[in-house]
C-alpha positions in Angstrom: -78.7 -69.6 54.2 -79.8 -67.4 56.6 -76.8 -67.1 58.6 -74.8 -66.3 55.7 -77.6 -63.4 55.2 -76.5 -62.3 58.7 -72.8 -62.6 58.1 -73.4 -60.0 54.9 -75.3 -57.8 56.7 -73.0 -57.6 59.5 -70.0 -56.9 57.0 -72.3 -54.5 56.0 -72.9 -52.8 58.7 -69.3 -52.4 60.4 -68.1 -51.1 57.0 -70.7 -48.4 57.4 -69.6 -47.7 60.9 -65.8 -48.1 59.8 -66.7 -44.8 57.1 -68.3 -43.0 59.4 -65.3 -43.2 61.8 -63.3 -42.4 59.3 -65.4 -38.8 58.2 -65.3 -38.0 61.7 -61.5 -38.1 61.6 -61.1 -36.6 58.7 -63.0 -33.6 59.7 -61.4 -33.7 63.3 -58.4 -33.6 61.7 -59.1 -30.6 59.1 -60.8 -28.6 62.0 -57.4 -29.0 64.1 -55.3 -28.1 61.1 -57.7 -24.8 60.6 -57.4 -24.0 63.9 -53.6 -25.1 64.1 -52.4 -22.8 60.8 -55.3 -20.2 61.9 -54.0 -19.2 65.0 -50.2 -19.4 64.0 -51.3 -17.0 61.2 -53.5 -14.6 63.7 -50.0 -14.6 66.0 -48.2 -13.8 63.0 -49.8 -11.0 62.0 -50.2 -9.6 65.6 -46.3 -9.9 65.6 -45.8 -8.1 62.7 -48.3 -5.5 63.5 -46.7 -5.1 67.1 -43.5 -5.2 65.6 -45.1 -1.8 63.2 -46.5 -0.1 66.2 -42.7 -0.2 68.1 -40.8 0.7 64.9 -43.2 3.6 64.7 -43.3 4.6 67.9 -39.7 4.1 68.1 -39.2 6.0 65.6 -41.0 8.9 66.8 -39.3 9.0 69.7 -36.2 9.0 67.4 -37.2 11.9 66.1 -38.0 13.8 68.9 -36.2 12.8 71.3 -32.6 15.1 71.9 -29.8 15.0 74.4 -29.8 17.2 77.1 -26.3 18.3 75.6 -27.8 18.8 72.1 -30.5 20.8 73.5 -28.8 22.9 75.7 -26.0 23.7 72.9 -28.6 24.6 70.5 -30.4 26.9 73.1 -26.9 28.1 73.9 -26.2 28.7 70.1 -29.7 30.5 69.8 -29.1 32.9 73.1 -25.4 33.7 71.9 -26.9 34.7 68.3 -30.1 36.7 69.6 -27.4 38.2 72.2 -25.2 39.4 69.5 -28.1 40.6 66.9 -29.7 42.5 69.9 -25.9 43.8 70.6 -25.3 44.7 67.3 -28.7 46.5 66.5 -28.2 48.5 69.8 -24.4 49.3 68.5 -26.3 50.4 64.7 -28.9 52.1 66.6 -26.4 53.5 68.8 -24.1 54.9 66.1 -27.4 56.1 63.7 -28.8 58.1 66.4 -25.2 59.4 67.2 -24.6 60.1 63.6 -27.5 61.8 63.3 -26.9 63.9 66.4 -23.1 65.4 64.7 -25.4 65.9 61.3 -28.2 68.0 63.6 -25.7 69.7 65.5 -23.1 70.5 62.5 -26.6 71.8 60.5 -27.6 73.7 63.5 -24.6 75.5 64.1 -24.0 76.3 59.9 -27.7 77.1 60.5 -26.9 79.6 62.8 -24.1 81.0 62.0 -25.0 82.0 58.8 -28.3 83.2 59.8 -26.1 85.4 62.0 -23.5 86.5 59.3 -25.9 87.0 56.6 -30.1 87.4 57.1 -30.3 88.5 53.6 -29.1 85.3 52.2 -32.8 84.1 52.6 -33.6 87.0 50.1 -30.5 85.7 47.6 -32.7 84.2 44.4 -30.3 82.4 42.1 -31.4 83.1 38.1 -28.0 82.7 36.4 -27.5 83.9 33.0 -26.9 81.3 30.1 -23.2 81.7 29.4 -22.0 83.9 26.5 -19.5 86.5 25.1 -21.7 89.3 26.0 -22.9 89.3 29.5 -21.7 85.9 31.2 -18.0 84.8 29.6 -17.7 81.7 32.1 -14.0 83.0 32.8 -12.5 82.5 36.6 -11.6 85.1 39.1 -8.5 85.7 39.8 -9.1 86.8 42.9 -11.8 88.9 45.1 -10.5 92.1 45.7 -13.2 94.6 45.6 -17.2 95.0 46.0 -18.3 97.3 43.4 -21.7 99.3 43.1 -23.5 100.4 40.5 -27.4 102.0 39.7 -29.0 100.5 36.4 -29.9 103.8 35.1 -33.1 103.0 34.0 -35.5 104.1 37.0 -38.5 102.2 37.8 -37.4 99.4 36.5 -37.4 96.0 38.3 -34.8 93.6 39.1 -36.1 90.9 37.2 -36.3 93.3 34.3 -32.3 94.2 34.6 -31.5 90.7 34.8 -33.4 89.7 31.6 -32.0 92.9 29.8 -28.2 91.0 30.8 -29.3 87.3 29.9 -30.9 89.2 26.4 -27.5 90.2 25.0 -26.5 86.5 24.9 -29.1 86.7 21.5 -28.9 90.8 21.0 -25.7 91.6 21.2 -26.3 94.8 21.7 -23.1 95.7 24.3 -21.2 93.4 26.6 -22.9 94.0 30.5 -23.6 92.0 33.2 -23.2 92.3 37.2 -23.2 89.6 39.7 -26.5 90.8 41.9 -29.2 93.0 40.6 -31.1 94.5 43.8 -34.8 95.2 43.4 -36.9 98.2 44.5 -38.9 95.5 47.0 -34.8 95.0 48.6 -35.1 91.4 46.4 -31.8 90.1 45.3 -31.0 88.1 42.4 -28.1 86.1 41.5 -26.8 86.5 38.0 -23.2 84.8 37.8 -21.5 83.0 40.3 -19.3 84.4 42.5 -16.3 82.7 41.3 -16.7 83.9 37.3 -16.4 87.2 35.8 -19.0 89.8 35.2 -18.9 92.3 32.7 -19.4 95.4 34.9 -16.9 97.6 35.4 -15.1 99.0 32.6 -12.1 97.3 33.3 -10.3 94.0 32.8 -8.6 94.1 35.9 -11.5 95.3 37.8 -13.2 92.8 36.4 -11.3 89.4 37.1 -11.2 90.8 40.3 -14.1 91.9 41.8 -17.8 91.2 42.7 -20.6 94.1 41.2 -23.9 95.1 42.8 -26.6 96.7 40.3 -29.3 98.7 42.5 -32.5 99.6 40.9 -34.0 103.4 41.8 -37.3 104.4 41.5 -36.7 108.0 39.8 -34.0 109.5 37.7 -32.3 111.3 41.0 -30.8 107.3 41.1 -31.6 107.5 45.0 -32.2 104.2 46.6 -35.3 104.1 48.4 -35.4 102.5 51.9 -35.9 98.5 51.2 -33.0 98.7 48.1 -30.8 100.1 50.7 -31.4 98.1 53.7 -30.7 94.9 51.0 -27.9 96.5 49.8 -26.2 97.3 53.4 -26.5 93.5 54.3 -25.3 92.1 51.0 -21.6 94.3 50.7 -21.6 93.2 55.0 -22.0 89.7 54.0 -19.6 90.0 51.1 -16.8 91.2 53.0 -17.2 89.2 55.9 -17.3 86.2 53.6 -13.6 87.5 51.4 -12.5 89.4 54.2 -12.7 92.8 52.3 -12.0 96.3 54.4 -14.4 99.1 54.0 -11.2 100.4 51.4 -12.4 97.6 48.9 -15.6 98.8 48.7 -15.8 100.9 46.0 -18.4 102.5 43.1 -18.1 102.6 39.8 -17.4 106.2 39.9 -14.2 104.7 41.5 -13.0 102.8 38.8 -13.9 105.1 35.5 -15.0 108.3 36.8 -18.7 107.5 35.1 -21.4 108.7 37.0 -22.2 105.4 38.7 -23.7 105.7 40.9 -25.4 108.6 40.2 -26.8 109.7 43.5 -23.3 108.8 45.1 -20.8 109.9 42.7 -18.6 113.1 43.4 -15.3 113.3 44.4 -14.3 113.8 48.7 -16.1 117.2 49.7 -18.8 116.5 48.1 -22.5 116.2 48.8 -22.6 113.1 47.0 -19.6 111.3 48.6 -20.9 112.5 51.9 -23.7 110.0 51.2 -21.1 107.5 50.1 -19.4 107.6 53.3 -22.6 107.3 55.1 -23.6 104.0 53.2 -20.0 102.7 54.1 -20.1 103.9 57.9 -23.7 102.0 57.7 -22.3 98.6 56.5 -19.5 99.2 59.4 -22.5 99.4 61.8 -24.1 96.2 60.6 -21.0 94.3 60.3 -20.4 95.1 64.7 
């Protein structure tokens, strides 16, 4: 009895020792397969991450990375284009600065020379009547053969004054009158008509397609210029016939032309007082013209 007590506990107890074997292996063998998969999946992972790192960096160096010949075409490239921009904007600044030098020089010389030819150009103010039947016609010149002078016959008065008076008879109608330049008692000049169109001034159709007309203003009914109306009216007939190329001969009054009284304080025939001081003005404008 009792030895079959032992047998039963002895089965017992190796069966016991059999499981407990057998857990042990079973978690010796899990822990090896953790550590198995685990560090096949840690290598893994450092593989691919290396694998990251080198396609990066190789990338970068990819992109940064240029042949010498690349490089030193490009830099080539770059000094031949900055060469030819610096050339060119040298060549521009070159050709402005010489432009602008002919332009100076071409000024300065017109500049001069008409300040030479003509001072009282500077006194020329250009009011030009509004064109009409009675005072400004817009018709051409034929030609520029003569310089006539005339006096306004209306002493004291101004040369702004006569010039109104012509522009007036565009709405008056009063007569048909006009002159090219009206002359001031200050020696101020003012333009009325261009020099190329006809004036209404002498008396004559002829006379008047082809010439240029001077109105002087006087301060008393004598008609005698005073000193500035003179000295403007010497420089304008020099400047006139230097600029058509006139003689003293084709400087003439009205006097000249009609035999009116015009102007008065010059108006007489050869041996007279009055064209004695005719001859004077036109010896004067010979002076000025030397």
């Amino acid at each position: 009895m009792s030895s079959e007590i032992l047998k039963k506990s002895n089965r017992k107890g190796n069966s016991s020792v059999l499981k407990l074997i057998l857990t042990v292996l079973l978690f010796v063998i899990i822990v090896l397969f953790a550590i198995i998969f685990g560090t096949r999946g840690s290598r893994e992972t450092k593989t691919t991450t290396d694998a990251s790192v080198s396609t990066i960096e190789t990338t970068e160096q990819s992109t940064s990375y240029k042949s010498p010949e690349t490089t030193t075409a490009t830099s080539i490239e770059t000094t031949t284009e900055t060469t030819q921009t610096d050339s060119t904007s040298e060549e521009t600044t070159e050709t402005t600065a010489t432009d602008s030098l002919t332009t100076t020089e071409t000024e300065t010389d017109e500049t001069t020379e008409t300040t030479t030819i003509n001072p009282i150009v500077d006194k020329i103010e250009v009011q030009l009547l509004v064109i009409n039947k009675y005072s400004r016609p817009g018709t051409k010149l034929t030609s520029v053969d003569w310089i006539i002078v005339h006096y306004v016959a209306n002493p004291g008065t101004t040369a702004q004054q006569n010039r109104n008076y012509f522009n007036g008879l565009a709405t008056s109608h009063k007569t048909s009158a006009s002159a090219h330049f009206v002359i001031g008692l200050n020696g101020e000049i003012i333009q009325c008509i261009p020099l190329d169109e006809v004036s209404y001034n002498a008396g004559s159709t002829d006379y008047n397609r082809t010439s240029i007309s001077i109105e002087c203003c006087h301060p008393d009914a004598s008609g005698q210029f005073n000193e500035a109306t003179y000295q403007s009216l010497v420089q304008l007939v020099s400047f006139l016939r230097e600029q058509y190329g006139l003689s003293r001969e084709h400087v003439i009054r009205h006097y000249d032309v009609t035999g009116k009284d015009c102007p008065k304080y010059w108006a007489g025939k050869e041996g007279t007082e009055q064209y004695a001081r005719w001859k004077s003005f036109l010896d004067d404008v010979d002076k000025h013209l030397k």
